[in-house]
N, C-alpha and C positions, 0 to 999 in steps of 0.2 A: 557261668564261665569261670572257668581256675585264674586264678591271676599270673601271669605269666612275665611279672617284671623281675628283676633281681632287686634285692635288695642292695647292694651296689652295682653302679657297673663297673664293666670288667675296660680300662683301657688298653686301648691298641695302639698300630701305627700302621696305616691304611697308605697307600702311593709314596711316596718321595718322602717319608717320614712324617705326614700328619697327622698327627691325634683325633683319636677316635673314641666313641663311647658306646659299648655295648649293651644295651640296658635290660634284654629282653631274651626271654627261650625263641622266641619270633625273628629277634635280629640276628643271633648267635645262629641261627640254623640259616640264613641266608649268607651270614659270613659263609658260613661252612660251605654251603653251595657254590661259592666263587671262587675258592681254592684251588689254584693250578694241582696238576697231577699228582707235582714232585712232594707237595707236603698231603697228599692223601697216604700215611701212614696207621699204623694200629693209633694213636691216640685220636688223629681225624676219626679215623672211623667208632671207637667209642664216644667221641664226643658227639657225634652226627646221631648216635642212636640213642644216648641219654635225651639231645634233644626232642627227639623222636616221641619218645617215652613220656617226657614231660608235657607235652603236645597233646598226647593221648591221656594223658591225667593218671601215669601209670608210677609218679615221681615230681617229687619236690621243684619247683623251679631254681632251688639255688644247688640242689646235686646236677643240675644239665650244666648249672654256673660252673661250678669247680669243674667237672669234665673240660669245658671250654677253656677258662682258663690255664688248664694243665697244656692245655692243646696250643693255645696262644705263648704262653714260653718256653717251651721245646721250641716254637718253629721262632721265636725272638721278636716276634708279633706284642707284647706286652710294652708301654708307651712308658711304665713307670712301676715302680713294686707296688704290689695290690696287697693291702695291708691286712683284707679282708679273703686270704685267702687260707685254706688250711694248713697246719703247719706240714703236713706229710708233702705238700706239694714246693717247699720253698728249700731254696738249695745247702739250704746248712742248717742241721739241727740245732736244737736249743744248749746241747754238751759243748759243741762246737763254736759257739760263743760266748764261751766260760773263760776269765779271762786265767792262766795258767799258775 
């Protein structure tokens, strides 16, 4: 069986603002599953197929991670900054905090 945990998890903020931890290509695609309509966008839907993929042993568990997490802050789902995420996904390049 592939291992299907992340290497970190990814947090959230689930109901009323509670923190959450998503640990799993397993959990991330059940998130994904409960997603009202309005954030079924293009990055739900790559992120829903990366999972997919990782599921079928077709890709890494931690490329379904970063999908998911890209997908968790666009929609402002992320509980705190994920330190462990790439840097193409974080909102200010490395030039951009150079100090002048």
């Amino acid at each position: 069986m592939r291992d299907l945990c992340f290497l970190a998890p990814v947090p959230i903020v689930v109901g009323l603002g509670y923190p959450a931890q998503i640990e799993s290509v397993l959990g991330a695609t059940a998130f994904l599953n409960d997603r009202p309509s309005w954030q079924k966008d293009r990055l739900y839907s790559l992120a829903l197929k990366a999972c997919r993929a990782a599921l079928a042993g077709e890709i890494e568990a931690e490329t379904a991670r970063t999908a998911f997490a890209a997908f968790a802050r666009r929609h402002g789902l992320l509980a705190y900054e994920d330190d462990h995420l790439p840097a193409i996904l974080t909102d200010a390049s490395a030039d951009a905090r150079q100090p002048v």
